[in-house]
C-alpha positions in Angstrom: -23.3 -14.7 -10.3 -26.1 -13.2 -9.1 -26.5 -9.3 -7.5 -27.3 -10.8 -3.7 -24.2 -13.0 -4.0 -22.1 -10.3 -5.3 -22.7 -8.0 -2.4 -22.3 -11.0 -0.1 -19.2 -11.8 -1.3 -18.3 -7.8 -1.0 -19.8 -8.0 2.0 -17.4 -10.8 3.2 -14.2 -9.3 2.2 -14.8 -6.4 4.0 -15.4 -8.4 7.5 -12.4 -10.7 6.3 -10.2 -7.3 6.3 -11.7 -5.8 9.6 -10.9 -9.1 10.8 -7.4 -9.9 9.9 -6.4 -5.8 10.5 -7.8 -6.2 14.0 -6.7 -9.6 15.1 -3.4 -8.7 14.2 -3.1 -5.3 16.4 -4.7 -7.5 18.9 -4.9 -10.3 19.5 -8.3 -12.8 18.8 -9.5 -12.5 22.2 -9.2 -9.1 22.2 -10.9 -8.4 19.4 -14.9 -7.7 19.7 -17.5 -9.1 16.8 -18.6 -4.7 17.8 -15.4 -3.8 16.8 -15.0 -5.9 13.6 -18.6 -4.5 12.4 -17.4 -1.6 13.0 -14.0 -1.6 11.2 -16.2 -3.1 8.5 -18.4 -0.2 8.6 -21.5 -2.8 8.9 -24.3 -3.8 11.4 -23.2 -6.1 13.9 -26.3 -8.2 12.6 -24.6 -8.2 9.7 -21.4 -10.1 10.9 -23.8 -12.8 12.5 -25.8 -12.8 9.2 -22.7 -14.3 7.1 -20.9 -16.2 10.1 -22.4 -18.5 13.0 -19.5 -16.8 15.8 -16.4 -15.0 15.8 -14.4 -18.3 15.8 -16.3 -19.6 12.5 -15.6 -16.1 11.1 -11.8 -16.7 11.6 -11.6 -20.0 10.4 -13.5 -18.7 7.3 -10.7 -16.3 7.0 -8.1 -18.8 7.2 -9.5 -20.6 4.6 -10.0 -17.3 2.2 -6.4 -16.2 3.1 -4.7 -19.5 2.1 -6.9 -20.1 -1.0 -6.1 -16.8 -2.5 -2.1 -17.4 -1.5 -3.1 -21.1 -3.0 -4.6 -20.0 -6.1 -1.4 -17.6 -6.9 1.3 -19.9 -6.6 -0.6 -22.5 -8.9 -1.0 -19.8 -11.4 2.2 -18.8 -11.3 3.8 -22.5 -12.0 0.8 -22.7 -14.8 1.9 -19.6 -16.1 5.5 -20.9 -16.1 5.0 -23.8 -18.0 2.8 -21.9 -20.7 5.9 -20.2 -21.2 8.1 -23.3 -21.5 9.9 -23.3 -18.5 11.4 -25.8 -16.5 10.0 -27.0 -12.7 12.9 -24.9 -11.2 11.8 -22.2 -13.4 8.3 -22.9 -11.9 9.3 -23.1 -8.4 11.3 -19.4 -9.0 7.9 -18.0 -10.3 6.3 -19.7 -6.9 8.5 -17.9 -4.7 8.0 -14.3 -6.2 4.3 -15.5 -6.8 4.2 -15.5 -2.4 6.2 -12.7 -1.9 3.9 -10.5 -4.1 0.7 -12.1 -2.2 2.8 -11.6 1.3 3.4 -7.8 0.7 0.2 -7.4 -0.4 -1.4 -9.1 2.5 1.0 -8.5 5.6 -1.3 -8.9 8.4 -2.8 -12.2 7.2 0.3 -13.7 6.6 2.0 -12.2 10.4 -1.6 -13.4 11.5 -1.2 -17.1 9.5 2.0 -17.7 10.6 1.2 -17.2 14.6 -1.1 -19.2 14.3 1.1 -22.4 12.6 2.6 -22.7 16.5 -0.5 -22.4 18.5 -2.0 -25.8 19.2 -4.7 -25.0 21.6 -7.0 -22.6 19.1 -10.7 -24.1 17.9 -9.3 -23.7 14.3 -6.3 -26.0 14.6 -7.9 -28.7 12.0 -8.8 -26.0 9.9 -5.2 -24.4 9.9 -3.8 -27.9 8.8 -6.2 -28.4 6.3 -5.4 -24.7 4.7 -1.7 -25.1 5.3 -1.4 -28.7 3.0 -3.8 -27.0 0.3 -0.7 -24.8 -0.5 1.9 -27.4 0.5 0.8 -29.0 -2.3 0.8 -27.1 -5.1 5.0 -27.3 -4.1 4.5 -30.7 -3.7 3.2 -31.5 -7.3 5.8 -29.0 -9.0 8.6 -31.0 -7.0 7.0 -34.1 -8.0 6.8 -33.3 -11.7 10.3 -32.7 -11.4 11.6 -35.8 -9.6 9.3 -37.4 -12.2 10.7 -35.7 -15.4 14.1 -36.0 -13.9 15.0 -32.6 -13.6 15.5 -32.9 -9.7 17.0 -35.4 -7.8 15.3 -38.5 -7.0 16.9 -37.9 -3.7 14.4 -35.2 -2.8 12.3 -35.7 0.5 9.2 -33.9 -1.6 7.0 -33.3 1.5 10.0 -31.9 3.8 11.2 -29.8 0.9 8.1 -28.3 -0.3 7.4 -27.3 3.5 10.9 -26.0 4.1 10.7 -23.7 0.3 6.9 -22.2 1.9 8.2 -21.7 5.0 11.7 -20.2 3.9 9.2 -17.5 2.0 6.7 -17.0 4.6 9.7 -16.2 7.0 12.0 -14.4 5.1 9.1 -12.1 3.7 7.8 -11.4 7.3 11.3 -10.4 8.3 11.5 -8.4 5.2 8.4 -6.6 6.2 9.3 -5.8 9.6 13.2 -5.2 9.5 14.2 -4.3 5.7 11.8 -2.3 4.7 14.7 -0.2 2.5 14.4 -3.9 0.1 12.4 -4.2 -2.8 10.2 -7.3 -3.4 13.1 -7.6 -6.2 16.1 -8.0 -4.0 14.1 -10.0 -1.8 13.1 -12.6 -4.6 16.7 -12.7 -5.8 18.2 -13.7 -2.3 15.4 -16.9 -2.4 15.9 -17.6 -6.1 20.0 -17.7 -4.9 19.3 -20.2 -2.7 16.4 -22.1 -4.5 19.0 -22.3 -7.3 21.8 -23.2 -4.8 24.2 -20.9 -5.4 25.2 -19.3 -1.8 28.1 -20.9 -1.7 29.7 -18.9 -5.1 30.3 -22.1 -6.8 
């Protein structure tokens, strides 16, 4: 990669986390391309430089957020099985994979997750897109499993891989605002009790 992509890409990040830190506090509307450039600590030229609009901006965000939180939770099941684990094994490794992303990333994820229930934003295509890119890394992991017949054929693969996302995305966001006193580690063993299906003490 060349130096002028380089400091794009540097470039990018840093409007990506003026962005998301902004957007968060308040609100997209409310939040000025002035003020992003600002937070950035660029030209407002700048900003239009690397996006078309504020909205295109976002929507590249969207897709930068979910691709990083993408790329983690594939490497985390590839990792698994390098190690010779199982698909539950992998699926474990998944859930503290999106935890660790989560708690680094806070306001992207509060940001992602407002957004899942809005259905009048510009973006809304975009969101669904981003959202199934790391659906599915679940969804294969599930599948493989199913397949191998480690997990029941009985699965609903889509519903399931959904519901184990979701449960992290929530449960980490509640975390994060309302049990702060938790480590990531007590956090990860609640959803690995329940991924493993032991709540119930049997």
């Amino acid at each position: 990669m060349d130096s002028s992509s380089t400091r794009r890409q540097a470039t990018r990040a840093k409007l990506y986390e003026a962005a998301v830190t902004l957007i968060a506090e308040q609100g997209f509307s409310a939040t000025t391309v002035d003020e992003i450039a600002e937070r950035a600590g660029v030209a407002k030229g700048t900003v239009y430089y690397n996006f078309k609009s504020k909205t295109e901006l976002f929507e590249e965000l969207l897709r930068h957020g979910v691709g990083l939180l993408t790329a983690s939770l594939r490497e985390a099941a590839e990792e698994t099985e390098r190690q010779g684990g199982n698909r539950v094994d992998a699926l474990d490794a998944m859930i503290r994979a999106g935890l660790v992303f989560i708690n680094r990333y806070p306001a992207f994820t509060q940001l992602y997750v407002a957004e899942l229930w809005r259905t009048n934003r510009a973006w809304n295509s975009t969101l669904l897109v981003v959202r199934q890119q790391a659906v599915a890394v679940v969804e294969g992991v599930l599948r493989q499993g199913v397949d191998e017949g480690e997990l029941s054929q009985d699965i609903d693969i889509p519903l399931t891989a959904a519901a184990l996302v979701g449960m992290v995305l929530v449960a980490a966001l509640d975390w994060q605002a309302f049990q702060r006193e938790r480590s990531l580690d007590d956090v990860h063993s609640a959803l690995s009790r329940l991924l493993h299906g032991r709540v119930s003490g049997r």
